[in-house]
C-alpha positions in Angstrom: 215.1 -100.6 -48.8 212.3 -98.3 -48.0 209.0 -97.5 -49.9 207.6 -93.9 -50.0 204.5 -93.1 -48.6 203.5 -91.3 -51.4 203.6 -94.9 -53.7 200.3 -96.0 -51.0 197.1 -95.7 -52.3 193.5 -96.5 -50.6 190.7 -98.4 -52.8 187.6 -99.0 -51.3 185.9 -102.5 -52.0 182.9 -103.3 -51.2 182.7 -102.4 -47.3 186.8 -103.6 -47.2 189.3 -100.6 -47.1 192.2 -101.7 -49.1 195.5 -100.5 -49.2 198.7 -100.7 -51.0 201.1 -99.9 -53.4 199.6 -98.3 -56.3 201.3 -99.7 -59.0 200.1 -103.3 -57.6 196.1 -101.9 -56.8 196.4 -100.9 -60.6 197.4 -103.8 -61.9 194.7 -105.6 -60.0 192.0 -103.1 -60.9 189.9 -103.9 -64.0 186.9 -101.6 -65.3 186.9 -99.8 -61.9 186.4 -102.6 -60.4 188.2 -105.8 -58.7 187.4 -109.2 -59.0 187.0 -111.5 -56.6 190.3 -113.1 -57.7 192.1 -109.4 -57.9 191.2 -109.1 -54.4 191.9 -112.7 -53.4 195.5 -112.3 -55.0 196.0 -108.9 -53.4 194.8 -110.4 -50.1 197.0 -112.9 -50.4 199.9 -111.2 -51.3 199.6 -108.2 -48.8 197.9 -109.7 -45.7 200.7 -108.9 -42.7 199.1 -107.0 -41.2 199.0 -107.4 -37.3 197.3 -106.4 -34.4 199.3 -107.1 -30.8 196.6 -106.8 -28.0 197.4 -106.7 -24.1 194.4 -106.0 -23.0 190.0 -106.2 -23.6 189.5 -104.8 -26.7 185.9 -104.8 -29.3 187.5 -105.2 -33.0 186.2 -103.5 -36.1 185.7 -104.2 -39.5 189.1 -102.4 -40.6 190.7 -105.2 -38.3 189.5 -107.7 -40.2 191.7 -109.9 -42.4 194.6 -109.4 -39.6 196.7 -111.9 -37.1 195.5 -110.5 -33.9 198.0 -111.5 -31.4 197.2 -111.9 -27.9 200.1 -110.9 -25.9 199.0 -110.7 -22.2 199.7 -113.7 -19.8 196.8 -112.7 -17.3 194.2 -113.5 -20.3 191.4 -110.7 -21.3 188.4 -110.3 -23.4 187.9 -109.9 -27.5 184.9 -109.2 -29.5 184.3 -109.5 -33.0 181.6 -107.1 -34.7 178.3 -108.8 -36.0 177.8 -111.4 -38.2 179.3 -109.4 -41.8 180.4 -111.7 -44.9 183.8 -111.8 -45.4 185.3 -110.7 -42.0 188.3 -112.9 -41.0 190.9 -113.1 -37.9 193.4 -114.8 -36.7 193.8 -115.1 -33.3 197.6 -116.1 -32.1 198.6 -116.8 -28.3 202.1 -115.1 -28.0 202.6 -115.6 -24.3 201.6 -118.3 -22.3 199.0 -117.8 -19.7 199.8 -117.6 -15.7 196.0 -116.6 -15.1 192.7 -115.8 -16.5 192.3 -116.6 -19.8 191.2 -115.1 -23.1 188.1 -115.3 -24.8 186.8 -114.4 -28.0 183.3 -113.2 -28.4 180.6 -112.5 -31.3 178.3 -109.9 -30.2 174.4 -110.8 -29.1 173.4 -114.2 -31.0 175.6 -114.9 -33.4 176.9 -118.4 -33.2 180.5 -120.1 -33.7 181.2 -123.5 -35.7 183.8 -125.2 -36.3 187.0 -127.6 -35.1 190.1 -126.6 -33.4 192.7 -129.9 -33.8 194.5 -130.5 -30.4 197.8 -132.1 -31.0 197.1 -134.3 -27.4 193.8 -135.1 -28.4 192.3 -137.0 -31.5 188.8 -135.4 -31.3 189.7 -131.9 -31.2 187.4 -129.2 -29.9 184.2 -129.0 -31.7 182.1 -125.3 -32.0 178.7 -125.9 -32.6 176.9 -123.0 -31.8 179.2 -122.2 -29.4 178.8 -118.3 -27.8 182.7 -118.0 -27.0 186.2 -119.5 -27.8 188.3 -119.7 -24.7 191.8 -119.8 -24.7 192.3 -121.9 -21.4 196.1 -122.7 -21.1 198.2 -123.4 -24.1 201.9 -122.7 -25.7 202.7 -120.2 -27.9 201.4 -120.4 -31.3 198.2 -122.1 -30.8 196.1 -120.0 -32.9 192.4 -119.9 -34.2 191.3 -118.4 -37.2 187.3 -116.9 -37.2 185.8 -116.5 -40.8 182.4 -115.2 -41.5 180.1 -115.9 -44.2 177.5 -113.3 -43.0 175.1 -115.9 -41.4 177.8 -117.4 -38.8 181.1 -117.3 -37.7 183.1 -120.1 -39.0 186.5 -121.7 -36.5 189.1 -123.6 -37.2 192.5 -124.0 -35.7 195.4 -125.8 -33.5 196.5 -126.2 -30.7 198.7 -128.3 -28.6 197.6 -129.3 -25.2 194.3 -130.8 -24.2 191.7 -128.4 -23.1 193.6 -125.3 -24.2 191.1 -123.8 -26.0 187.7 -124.7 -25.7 184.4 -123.8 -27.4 181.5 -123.4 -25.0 177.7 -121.9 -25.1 
């Protein structure tokens, strides 16, 4: 099955690019406008997109709302943009670190808070104010998930060994 190009249309959203197919942007669309539960559906229904990283890298705002997988085994830096209500990511480890590790910045002062659950360990990692979520050692598929609400960056997310992801700062 394959879709044509053409059938893709852009709709702007606020600051949120979105795209898609435009008979389902249509049917979302009401007095030139979404709703916040037209663009929670069409979130919802059309949010694969993924980002595979391999090396340092600053993401935007178009990256937002994406599974950002970090696929590098000698660990590297990301940064998120500032503090902007509504940016989301998902952070995913895809390979298993043999050195370094990978951390995951907001820029200047903007704070993290939140909980990571750790399968091994019953309190989990806590973020309060924390300046950087470190991915230490881990198996594939831990994953952490940063949502902003425009004042600070939100974090929650699993993992499966003690001290695999920390939350420091």
């Amino acid at each position: 099955m394959s879709i044509e190009q053409s059938s893709f249309k852009k709709i702007r959203v606020g600051s949120k690019l979105i795209v898609g197919k435009t008979g389902l942007l249509q049917k979302h669309k009401q007095n030139g406008k979404f709703s916040g539960n037209s663009v929670s559906t069409w979130n919802a229904v059309n949010s694969g997109s993924v980002r595979v990283l391999t090396a340092a890298t600053d993401l935007t705002v178009e990256d937002s709302g994406k599974v950002i997988v970090l696929a590098n085994a000698t660990g590297f830096a990301v940064t998120v943009p500032a503090l902007q209500a509504g940016l989301n990511y998902e952070f995913v480890l895809q390979i298993v670190l043999a050195s370094g590790n990978h951390t995951i910045t907001p820029p200047d002062t903007d704070k993290l808070y939140g909980l990571v659950t750790i399968a091994a360990d019953a309190a989990g990692v806590t973020a309060s104010a924390a300046d950087v979520i470190t991915f230490v050692t881990g198996v594939i598929g831990n994953r952490v998930k940063l949502t902003c609400d425009g004042t600070y960056w939100y974090v929650s997310g699993q993992a499966n060994l003690a001290a695999s992801i920390t939350a420091t700062g």
